[in-house]
C-alpha positions in Angstrom: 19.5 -6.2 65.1 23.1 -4.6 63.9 26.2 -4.0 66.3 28.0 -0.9 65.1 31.4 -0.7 66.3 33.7 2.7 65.9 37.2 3.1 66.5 37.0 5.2 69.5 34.3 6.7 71.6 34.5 9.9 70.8 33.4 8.3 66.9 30.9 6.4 68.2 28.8 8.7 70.4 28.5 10.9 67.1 27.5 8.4 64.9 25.0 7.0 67.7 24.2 10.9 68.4 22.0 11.0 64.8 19.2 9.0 66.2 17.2 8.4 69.5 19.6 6.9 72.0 19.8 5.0 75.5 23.2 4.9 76.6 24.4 1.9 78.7 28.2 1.1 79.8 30.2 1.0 77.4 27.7 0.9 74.2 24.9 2.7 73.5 21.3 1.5 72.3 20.0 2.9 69.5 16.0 3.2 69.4 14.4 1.5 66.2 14.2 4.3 63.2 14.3 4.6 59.2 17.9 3.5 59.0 17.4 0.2 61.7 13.9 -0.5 62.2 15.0 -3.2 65.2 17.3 -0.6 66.3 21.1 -1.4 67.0 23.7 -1.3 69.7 27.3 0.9 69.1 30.2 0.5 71.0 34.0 1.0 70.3 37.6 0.1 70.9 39.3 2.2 72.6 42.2 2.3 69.7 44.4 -0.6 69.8 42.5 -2.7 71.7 44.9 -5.7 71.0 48.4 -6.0 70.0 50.8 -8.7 68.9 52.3 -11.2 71.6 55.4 -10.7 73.0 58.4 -13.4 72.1 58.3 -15.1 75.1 54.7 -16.2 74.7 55.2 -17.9 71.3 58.4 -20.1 73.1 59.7 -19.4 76.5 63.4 -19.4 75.3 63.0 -16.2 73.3 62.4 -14.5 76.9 66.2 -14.3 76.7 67.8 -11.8 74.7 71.0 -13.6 73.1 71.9 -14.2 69.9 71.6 -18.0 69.6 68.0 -17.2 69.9 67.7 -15.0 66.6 66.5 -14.4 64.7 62.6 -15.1 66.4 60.2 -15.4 63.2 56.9 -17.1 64.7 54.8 -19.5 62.6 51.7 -18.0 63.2 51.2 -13.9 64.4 49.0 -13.9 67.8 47.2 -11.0 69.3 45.8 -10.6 72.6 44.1 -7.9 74.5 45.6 -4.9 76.0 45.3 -5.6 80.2 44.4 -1.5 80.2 41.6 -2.3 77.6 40.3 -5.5 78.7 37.2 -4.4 80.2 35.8 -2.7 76.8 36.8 -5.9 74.8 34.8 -7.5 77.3 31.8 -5.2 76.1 32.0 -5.5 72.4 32.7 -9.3 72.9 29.7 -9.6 74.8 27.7 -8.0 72.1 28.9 -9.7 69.5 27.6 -13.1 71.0 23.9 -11.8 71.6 21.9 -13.9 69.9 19.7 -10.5 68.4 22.8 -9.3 67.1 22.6 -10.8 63.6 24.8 -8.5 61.6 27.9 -6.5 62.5 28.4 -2.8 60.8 32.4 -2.5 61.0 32.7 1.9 61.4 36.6 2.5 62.6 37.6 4.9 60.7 38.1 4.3 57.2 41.6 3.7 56.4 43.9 1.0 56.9 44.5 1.2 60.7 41.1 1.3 61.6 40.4 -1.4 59.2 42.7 -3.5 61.4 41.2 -2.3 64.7 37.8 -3.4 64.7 38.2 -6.6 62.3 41.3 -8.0 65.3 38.5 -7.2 68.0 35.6 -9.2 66.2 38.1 -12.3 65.6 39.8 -12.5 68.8 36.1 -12.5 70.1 35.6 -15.8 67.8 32.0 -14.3 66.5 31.5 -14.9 62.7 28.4 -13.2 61.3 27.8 -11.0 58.3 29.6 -7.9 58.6 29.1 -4.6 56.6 31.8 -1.5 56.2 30.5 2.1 56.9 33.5 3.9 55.1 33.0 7.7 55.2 35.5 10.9 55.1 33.6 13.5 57.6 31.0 13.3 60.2 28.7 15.7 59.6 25.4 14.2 60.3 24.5 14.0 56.3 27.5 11.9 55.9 26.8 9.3 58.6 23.3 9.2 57.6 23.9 8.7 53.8 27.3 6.2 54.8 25.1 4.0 56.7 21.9 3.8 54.0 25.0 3.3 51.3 27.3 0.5 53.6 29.8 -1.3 51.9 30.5 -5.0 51.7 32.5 -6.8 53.7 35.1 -8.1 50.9 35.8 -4.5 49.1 38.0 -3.4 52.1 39.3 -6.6 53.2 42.7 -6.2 51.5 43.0 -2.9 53.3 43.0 -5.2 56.1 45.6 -8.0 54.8 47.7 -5.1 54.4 47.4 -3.3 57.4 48.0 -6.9 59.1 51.2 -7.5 57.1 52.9 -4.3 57.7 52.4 -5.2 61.7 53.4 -8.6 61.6 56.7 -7.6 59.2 57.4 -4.2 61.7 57.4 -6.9 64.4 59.6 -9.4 62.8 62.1 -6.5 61.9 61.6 -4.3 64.9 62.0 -7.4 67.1 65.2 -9.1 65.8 67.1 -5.7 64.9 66.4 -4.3 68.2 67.8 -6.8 70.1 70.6 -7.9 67.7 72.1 -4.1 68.1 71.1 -3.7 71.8 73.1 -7.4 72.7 75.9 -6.2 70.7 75.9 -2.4 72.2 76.3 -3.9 75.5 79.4 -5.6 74.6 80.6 -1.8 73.9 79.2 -1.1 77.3 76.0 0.7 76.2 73.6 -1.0 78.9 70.3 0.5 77.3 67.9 -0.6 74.5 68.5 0.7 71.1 64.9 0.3 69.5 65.4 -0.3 65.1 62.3 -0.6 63.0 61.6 -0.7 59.5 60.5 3.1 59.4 62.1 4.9 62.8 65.4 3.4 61.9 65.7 5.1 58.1 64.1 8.2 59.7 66.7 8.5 62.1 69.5 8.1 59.6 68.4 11.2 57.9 68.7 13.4 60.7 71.8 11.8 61.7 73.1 12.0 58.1 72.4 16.1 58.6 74.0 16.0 62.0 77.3 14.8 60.5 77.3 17.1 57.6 76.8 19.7 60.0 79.8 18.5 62.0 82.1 18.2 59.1 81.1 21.5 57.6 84.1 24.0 57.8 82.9 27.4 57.3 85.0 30.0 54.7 85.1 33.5 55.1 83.9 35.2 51.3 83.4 39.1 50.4 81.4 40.1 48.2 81.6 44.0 46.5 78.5 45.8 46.0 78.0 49.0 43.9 75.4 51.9 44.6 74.6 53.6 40.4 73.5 56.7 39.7 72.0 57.3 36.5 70.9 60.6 36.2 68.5 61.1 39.6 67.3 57.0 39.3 69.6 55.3 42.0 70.2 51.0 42.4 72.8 48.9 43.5 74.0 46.1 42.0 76.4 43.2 42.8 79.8 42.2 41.5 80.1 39.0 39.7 82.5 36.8 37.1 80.9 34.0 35.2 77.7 33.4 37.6 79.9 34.1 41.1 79.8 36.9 43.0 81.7 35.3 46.1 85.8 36.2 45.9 88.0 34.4 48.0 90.4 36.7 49.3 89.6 40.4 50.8 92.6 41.7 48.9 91.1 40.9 45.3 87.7 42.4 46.4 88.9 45.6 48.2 91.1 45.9 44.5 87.5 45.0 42.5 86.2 48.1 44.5 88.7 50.8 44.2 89.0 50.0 40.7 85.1 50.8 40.0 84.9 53.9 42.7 83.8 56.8 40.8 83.7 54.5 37.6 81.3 55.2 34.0 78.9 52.5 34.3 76.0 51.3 31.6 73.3 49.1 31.5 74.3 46.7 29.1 71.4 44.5 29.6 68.0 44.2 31.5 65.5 41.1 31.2 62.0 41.1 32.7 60.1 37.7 32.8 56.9 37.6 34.5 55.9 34.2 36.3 52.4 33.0 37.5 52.0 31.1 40.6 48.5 29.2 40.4 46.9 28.2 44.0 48.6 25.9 46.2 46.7 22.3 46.0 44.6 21.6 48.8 46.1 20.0 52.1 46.7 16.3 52.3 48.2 15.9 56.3 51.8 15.8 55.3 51.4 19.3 53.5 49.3 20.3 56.5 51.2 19.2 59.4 54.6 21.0 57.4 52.8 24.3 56.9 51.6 24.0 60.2 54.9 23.5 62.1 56.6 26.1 59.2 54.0 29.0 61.0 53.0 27.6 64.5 55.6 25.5 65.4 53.5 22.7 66.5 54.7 19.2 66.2 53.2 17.1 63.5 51.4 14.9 66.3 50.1 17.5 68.0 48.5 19.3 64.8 47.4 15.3 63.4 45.3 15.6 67.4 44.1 19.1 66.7 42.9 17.7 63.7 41.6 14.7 65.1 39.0 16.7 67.1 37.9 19.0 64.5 37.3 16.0 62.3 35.3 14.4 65.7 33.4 17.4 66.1 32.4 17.5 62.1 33.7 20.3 60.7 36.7 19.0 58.7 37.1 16.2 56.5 38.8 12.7 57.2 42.4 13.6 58.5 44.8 10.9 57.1 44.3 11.9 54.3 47.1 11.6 51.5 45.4 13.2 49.0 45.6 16.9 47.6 42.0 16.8 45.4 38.6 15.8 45.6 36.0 14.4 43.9 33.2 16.1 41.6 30.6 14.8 44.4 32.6 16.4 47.1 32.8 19.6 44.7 29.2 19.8 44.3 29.4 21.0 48.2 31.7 23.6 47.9 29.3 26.4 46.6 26.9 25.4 50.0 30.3 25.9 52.2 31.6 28.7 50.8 28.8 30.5 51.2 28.1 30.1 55.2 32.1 31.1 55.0 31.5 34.2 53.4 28.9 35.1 56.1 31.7 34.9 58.7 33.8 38.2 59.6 36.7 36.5 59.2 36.0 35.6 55.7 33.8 38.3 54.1 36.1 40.7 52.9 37.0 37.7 51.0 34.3 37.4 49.2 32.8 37.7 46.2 35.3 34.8 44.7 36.9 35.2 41.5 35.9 32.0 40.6 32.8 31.1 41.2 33.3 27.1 40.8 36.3 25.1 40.4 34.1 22.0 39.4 36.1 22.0 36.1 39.4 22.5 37.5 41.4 19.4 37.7 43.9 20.5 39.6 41.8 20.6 42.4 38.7 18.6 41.6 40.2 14.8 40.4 38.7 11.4 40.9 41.5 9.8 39.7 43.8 11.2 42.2 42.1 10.8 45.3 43.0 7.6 46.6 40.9 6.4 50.0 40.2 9.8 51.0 39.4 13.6 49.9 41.6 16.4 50.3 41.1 17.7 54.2 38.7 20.5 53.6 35.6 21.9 55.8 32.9 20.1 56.2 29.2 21.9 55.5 29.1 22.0 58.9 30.9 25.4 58.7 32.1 26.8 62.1 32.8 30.1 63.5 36.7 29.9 64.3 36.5 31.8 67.2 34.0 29.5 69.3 37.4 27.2 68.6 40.1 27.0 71.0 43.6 29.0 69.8 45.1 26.1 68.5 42.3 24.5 66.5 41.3 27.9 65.2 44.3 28.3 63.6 44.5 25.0 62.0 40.6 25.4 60.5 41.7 28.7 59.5 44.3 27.4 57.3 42.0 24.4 56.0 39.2 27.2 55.4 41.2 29.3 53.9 43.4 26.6 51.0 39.6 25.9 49.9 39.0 29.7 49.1 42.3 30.1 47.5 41.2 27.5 45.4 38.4 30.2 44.0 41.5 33.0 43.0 43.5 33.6 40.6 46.8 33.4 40.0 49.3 35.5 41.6 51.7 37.5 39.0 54.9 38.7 39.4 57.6 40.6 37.5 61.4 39.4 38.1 63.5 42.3 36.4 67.4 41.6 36.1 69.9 44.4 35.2 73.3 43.8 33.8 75.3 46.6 34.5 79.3 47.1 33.2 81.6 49.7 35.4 84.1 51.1 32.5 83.2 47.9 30.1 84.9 45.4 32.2 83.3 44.9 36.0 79.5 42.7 35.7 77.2 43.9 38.5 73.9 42.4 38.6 70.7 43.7 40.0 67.8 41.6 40.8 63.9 42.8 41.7 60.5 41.4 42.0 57.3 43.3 41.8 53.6 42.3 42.4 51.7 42.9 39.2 48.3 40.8 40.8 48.1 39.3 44.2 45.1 36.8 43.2 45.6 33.9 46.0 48.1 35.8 48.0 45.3 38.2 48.9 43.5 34.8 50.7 46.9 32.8 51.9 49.8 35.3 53.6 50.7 33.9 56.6 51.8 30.5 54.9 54.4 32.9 52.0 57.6 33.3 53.4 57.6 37.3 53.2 60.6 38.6 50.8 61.4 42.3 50.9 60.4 43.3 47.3 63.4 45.0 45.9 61.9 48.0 43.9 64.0 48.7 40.4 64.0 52.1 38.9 62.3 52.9 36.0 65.9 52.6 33.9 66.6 50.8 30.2 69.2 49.4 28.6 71.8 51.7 27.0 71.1 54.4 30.2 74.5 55.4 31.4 75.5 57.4 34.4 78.2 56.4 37.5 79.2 54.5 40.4 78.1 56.7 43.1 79.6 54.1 46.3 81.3 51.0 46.4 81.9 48.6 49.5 83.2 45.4 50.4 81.0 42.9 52.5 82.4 40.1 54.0 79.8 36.8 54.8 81.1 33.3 56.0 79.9 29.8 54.2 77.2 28.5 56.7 76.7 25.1 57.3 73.2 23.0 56.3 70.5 24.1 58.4 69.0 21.2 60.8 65.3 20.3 59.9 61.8 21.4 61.6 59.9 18.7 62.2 58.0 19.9 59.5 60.4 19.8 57.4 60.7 15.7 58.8 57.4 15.0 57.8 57.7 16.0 54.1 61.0 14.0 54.1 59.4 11.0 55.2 57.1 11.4 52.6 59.9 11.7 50.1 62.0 8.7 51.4 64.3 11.3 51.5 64.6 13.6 48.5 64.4 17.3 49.5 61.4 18.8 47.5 60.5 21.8 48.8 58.0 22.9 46.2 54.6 21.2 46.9 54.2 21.3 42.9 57.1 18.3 43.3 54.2 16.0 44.8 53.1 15.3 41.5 56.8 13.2 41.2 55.6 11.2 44.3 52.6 10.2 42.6 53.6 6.4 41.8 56.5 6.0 44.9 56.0 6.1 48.8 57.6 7.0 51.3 58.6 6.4 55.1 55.4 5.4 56.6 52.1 6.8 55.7 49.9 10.0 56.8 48.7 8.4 59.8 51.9 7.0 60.9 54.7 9.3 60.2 54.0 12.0 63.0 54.1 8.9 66.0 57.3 7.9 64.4 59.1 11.5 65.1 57.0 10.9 68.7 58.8 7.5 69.2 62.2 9.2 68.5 61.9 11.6 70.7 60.8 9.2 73.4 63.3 7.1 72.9 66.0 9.4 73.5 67.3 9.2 69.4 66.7 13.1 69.3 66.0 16.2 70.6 64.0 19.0 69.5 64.9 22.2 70.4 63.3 25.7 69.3 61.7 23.5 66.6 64.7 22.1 65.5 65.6 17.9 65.2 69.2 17.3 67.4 70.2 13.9 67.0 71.4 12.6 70.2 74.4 10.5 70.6 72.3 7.6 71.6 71.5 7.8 67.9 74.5 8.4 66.6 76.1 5.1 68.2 72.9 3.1 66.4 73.2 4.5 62.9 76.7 4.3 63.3 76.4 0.6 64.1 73.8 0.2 61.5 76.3 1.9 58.7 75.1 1.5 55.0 73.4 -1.4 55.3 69.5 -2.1 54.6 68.3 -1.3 57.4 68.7 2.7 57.5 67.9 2.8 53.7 65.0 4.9 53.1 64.9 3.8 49.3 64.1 0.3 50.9 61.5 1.5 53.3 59.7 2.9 50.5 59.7 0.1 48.5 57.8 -1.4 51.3 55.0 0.8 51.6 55.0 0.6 47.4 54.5 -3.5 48.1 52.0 -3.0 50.9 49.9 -0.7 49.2 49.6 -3.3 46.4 48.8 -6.1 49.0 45.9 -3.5 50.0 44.7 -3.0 46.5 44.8 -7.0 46.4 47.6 -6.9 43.3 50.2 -8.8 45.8 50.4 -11.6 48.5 51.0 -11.0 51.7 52.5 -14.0 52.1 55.8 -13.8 49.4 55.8 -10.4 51.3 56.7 -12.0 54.7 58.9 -14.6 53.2 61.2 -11.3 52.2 60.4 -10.0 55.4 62.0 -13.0 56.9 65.6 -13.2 55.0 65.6 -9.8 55.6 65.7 -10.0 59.4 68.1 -13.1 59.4 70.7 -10.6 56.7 69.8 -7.6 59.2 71.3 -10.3 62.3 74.3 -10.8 60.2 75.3 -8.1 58.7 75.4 -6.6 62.1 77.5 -9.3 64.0 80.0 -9.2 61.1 80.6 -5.5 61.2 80.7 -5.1 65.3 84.2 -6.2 65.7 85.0 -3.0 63.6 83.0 -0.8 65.7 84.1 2.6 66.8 82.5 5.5 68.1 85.4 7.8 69.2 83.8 11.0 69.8 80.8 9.8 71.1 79.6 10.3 74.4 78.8 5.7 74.9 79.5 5.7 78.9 76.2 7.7 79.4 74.4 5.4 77.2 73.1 3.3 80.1 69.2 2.5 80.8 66.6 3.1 83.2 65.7 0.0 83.9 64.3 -0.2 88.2 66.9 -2.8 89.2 69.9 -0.7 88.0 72.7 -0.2 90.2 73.2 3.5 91.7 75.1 6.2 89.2 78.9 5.1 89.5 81.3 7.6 91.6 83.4 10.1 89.3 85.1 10.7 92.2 85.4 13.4 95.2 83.4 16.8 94.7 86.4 19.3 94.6 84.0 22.0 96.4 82.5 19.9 99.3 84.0 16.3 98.8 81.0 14.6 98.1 80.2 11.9 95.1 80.4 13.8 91.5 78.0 11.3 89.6 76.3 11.3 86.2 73.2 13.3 86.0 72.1 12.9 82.7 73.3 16.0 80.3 76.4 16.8 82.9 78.2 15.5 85.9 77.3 17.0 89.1 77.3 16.5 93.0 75.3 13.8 94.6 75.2 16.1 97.6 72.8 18.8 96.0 69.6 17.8 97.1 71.2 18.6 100.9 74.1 21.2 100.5 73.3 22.4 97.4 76.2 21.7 96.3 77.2 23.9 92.7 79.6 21.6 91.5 78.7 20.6 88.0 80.5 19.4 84.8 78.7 19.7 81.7 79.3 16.7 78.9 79.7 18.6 75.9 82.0 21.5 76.1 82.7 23.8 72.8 81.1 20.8 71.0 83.2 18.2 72.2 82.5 15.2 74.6 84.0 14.9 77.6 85.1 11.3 78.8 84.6 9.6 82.1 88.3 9.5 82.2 88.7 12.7 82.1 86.4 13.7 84.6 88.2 11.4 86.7 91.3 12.6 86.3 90.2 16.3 86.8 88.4 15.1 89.9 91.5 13.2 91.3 94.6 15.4 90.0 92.8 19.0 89.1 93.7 18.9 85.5 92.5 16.5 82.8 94.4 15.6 79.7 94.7 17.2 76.4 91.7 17.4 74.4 91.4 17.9 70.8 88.7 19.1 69.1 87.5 22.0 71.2 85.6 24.6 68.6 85.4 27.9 68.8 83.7 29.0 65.7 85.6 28.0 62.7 88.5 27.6 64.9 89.6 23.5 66.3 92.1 23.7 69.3 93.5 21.5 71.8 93.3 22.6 75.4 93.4 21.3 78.8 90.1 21.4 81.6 91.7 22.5 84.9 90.4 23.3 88.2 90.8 26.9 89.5 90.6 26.5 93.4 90.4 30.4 94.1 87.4 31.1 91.8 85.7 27.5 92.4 85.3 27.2 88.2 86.7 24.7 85.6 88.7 27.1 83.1 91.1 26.7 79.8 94.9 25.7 79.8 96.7 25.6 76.4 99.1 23.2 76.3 101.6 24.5 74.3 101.9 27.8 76.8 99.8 26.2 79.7 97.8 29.4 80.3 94.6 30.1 80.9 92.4 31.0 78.4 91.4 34.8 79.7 87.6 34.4 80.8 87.5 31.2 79.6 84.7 29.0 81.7 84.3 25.7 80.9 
């Protein structure tokens, strides 16, 4: 008799739901049939049904956090079951040990996580019989059937497993020691909170810090820009000034001279180049490219469309999710013809049909053995679905998977770019750019993904046409600073360690490099951030926090925050998991890594600064914390003023509802503890630099108004208020 045991329960009640079943607690019986003629028993994990010790239980001393203790490298990793999960592993163990269990089928899902999930179960259960792998990408009852009558052996996905075990052990050695080297020297600063670092959080973190500070630094310049309405005969266009490739002029003077000198002007087309440009089909969706597009239309976070995704892959109806692919295989293709065509009997999708393109077998830029690594492209399963028996959100995730497949079956999409030269009375350049739409092919199939441009519509005009400036005007703009990511925009940094390649033809560079963690990892990271207070995301956009700030500035330039590094991990572990590298020499590295990490960090904290940053509210939440430290008196009802998180406000509110309140960050600056105190005590705090008002930096004092009950502006140099101004 076989075991079968799936990742999840979910997994396993549809791979058990094929066949006549008795269910039982926790596992379910299935009758004898075809596949197992003495029947079989499946059961699950619940996920992670074990994890790695915790320091203190490989040596008491490294209960401790101190730095005579680091850096803690055990000799030998340990796991142990989850308390929350220890009645299931007291299932599957159980199983395992029956004496008509003879042969274990190992069916987590098939990729390297669920290769570790199952295999830690069945050794921590100390059961050794043969075991078999059912490795499939979708569960649709055709696939389960023809995985388990086609399982694999034991030994072909074993170094998925060394590998999957390596990056945990080496994630532990480096989370471990780098989180509490910089959370032992962060207290010193007085920072009483723990500042989690990892191997792939930590270089994640650095990029959006990175941004934060460019963003900061950036000081915007005012531009104008002169723009030019021609008239040639009745055919009207405008056109914009520019010298050698610019059309941005520094001083309002020079363009409102630019201007009057071509009012009423002769003007000729001197030049006018067409180029048309095809656009072929975007690839299909790995879940990098997925979760980005997502997030880019819906807004949803990249773990809450890899969950959405989850449960359409659960329910059948969409491929294997982790996917890192863009292409599939000619078996896969041979299914596409049988899909498409329950598609094109959906309302949704019949006005799409007939395709263009009747197969795609051929195509290679779609259909690629070579390219497909562990799984397919995500695409839908046979087992094609109505969207709208889906709730809102999955709908509009399997709309999108649906609709990249039938893309796939169109044509390019054609346009015309048409650029005009024209020269006001032979001396002033104005350029005119337009795009037309000479075949919408895929576009017709994919809109909501295409970031709508307004065409711009040229006249029918040729070179040589002459006629006159009918209007000229000056525009002014301001420089604008670079835009904070999406968390879309996150992901498909991640998967660039880094480079910014918006074009998803660029994946083709990332063929032969990896990035910061892997499909299935990346969206907890941005999760973990967020939880642990290193950013905030706001209207879809990432703010680091301060919190994170103070860490990366600890951390500097040093290893730890490289992505370049990080990726030439996941290059190493990948080739432990195609059995081309030890895992051992790995964790040697691993090892000097953690003890340079230790040192580069206690070397460089005497030099520590982080003026500017807000460190005293850097404090954690641990239960035996003393109560928030007095500010001082409320000025409205003399109560405590304490810290509240975001701003200081009156300990009194819950009672008086007191109104009092301080907030930290004022016109983008800080505000100390000293000089809330000093407002508090005296009604004026000191001078502060670095208020911002636009492009504008000013100094300014934060002073009590006792009439009006509000904190307002004084200028030091006049020691006025600032009219209206509320702080």
């Amino acid at each position: 008799m076989k075991l079968i045991i799936a990742e999840k329960p979910d997994q396993g009640s549809t791979l058990a739901s094929q066949f006549k079943t008795k269910k039982q607690q926790g596992f379910i019986e299935i009758l004898p049939n075809e596949l197992f003629p003495d029947g079989a028993y499946v059961t699950w994990a619940v996920g992670h049904l074990c994890q790695l010790i915790n320091p203190e239980s490989y040596r008491p001393e490294w209960k401790k956090w101190s730095l005579d203790t680091l850096p803690m490298i055990p000799e030998k990793f340990q796991y142990e079951v989850s308390r929350s999960k220890a009645k299931q592993f007291q299932v599957v163990k159980t199983l395992l040990r029956k004496s008509e269990v003879t042969d274990i089928i190992h069916a987590g899902d098939a990729g390297r996580e669920g290769e570790l999930i199952v295999r830690n179960v069945i050794q921590l259960s100390g059961v050794k019989k043969p075991m078999q792998r059912l490795w499939i990408s979708s569960l649709t009852p055709k696939s389960i059937y023809e995985g388990f009558k086609n399982l694999l052996q034991e030994e072909e996905t074993r170094p998925l497993y060394h590998e999957a075990y390596t990056r945990a052990c080496a994630d532990w050695v480096v989370g471990m020691n780098a989180s509490r080297v910089f959370s032992i020297l962060l207290k010193k600063q007085g920072m009483s909170d723990v500042f989690s670092a990892g191997r792939v959080q930590t270089p994640t973190l650095a990029l959006i810090v990175k941004r934060e500070q460019e963003i900061d630094q950036f000081k915007s310049k005012p531009f104008w820009e002169v723009f030019a309405d021609f008239k040639m005969d009745s055919k009207k266009y405008q056109g914009k000034w520019q010298k050698d490739d610019e059309s941005r002029i520094d001083t309002k003077e020079m363009a409102e001279n630019i201007a009057a000198f071509c009012k009423g002007k002769e003007a000729e087309i001197t030049k006018m180049d067409t180029e048309r440009k095809e656009f072929q089909p975007p690839l299909l969706f790995n879940l990098s490219s997925l979760q980005a597009t997502v997030n880019k239309i819906y807004k949803y976070s990249p773990k809450m469309t890899l969950d959405i995704v989850q449960s359409l892959y659960q329910k059948g109806i969409v491929s294997y999710p982790r996917s890192d692919s863009n292409h599939v295989t000619p078996g896969e293709a041979e299914s596409f013809p049988e899909i498409l065509g329950k598609l094109s009997k959906l309302p949704e999708y019949e006005s799409l049909f007939p395709l263009p393109k009747e197969s795609i077998m051929n195509n290679k830029r779609f259909v690629n053995e070579k390219k497909v690594t562990d799984h397919y492209a995500i695409i839908p399963t046979e087992q094609v679905t109505n969207p709208s028996r889906l709730t809102n959100e999955e709908k509009n995730i399997y709309d999108l998977i649906v609709r990249r497949l039938i893309a796939a079956h169109y044509d390019s999409a054609i346009f015309d770019y048409t650029t005009i030269k024209t020269m006001v009375d032979k001396r002033a350049e104005f350029i005119s750019k337009g795009k037309q739409q000479i075949q919408d092919g895929w576009r017709k199939v994919i809109f909501q993904e295409e970031k709508e441009e307004k065409d711009i519509l040229l006249p029918n005009v040729s070179q040589g046409d002459q006629g006159e400036v009918a209007k000229v005007k000056v525009k002014e703009g301001k420089t604008q600073p670079p835009k904070r990511y999406t968390e879309g925009q996150l992901i498909t940094l991640m998967k660039t360690a880094g480079k910014h390649l918006d074009n998803e033809e660029l994946e083709k560079v990332l063929m032969k490099t990896e990035g910061l963690g892997t499909e299935a990892t990346r969206a907890g990271i941005i999760t973990m951030l967020k939880d642990r207070k290193y950013i905030d995301v706001k209207k879809n956009l990432v703010y680091a926090t301060d919190k994170g700030k103070v860490l990366i500035h600890a951390i500097g330039e040093k290893i730890l925050a490289s992505p370049e590094m990080t990726a030439k991990w996941e290059q190493r572990l990948r080739e432990i998991g195609e059995g081309k590298a030890s895992p051992g020499a790995f964790m040697e590295n691993v090892k000097k890594l953690s003890m340079k990490i230790i040192n580069d960090a206690v070397a460089s904290s005497n030099e520590w600064n982080f003026e500017g940053l807000d460190t005293e509210s850097i404090q954690g939440t641990s239960k035996n914390r003393r109560s928030p430290t007095s500010m001082g008196a409320c000025r409205i009802c003399g109560g405590k003023v304490i810290d509240k998180g975001k701003f200081y406000g009156c300990a009194s509110y819950a009672k008086t509802k007191c109104s009092f309140t301080i907030s930290k960050k004022i016109l983008s600056k800080n505000i100390t503890q000293a000089n809330i105190k000093k407002l508090l005590q005296t009604g004026e705090t000191d001078v502060i630099e670095g208020f911002k008002k636009g492009d504008k930096t000013f100094a300014a004092i934060l002073a009590w108004e006792e009439n009006s009950k509000k904190i307002n502006m004084k200028f030091p140099d006049r020691n006025t208020k600032a009219s209206g101004r509320q702080a």
